[in-house]
C-alpha positions as CSV (number, residue, x, y, z in Angstrom):
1,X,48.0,173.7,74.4
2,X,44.5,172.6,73.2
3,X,46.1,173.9,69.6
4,X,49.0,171.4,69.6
5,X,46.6,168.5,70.7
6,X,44.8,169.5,68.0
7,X,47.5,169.2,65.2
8,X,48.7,166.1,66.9
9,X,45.5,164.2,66.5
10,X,44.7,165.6,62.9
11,X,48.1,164.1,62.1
12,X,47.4,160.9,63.3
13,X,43.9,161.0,61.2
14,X,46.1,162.3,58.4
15,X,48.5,158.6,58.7
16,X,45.4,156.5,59.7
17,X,44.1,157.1,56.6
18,X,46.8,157.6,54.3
19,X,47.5,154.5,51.8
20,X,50.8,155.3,51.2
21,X,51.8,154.7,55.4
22,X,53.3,151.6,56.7
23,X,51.5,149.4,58.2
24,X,53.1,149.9,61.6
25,X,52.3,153.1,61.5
26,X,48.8,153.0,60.4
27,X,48.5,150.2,63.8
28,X,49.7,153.1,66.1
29,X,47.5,155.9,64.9
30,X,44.9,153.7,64.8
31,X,45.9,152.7,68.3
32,X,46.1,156.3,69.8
33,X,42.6,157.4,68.1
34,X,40.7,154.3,70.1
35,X,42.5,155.0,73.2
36,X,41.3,159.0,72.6
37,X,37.4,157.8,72.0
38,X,37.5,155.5,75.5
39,X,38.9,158.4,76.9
40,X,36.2,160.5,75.3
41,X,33.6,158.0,76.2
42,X,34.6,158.0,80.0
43,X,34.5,161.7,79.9
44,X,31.2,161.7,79.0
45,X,29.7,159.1,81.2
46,X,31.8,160.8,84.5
47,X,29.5,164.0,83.4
């Protein structure tokens, strides 16, 4: 499991910085990697 998360959020890196991506989906990587640092950041205050 912790493999495919893995792969899933390299690829959205991988689009996120990518010139050649549309702009659409440059927004929604960008969008899923913020979301994944709040949820980081909450993880981190809970502990």
């Amino acid at each position: 499991m912790y493999r495919n998360y893995q792969a899933r959020l390299e690829n959205f890196i991988a689009v996120a910085a990518d010139p050649c991506s549309s702009e659409s989906n440059v927004q929604i990587a960008q969008k899923v990697l913020r979301y994944r640092n709040k949820i980081m950041e909450r993880r981190q205050a809970l502990n």
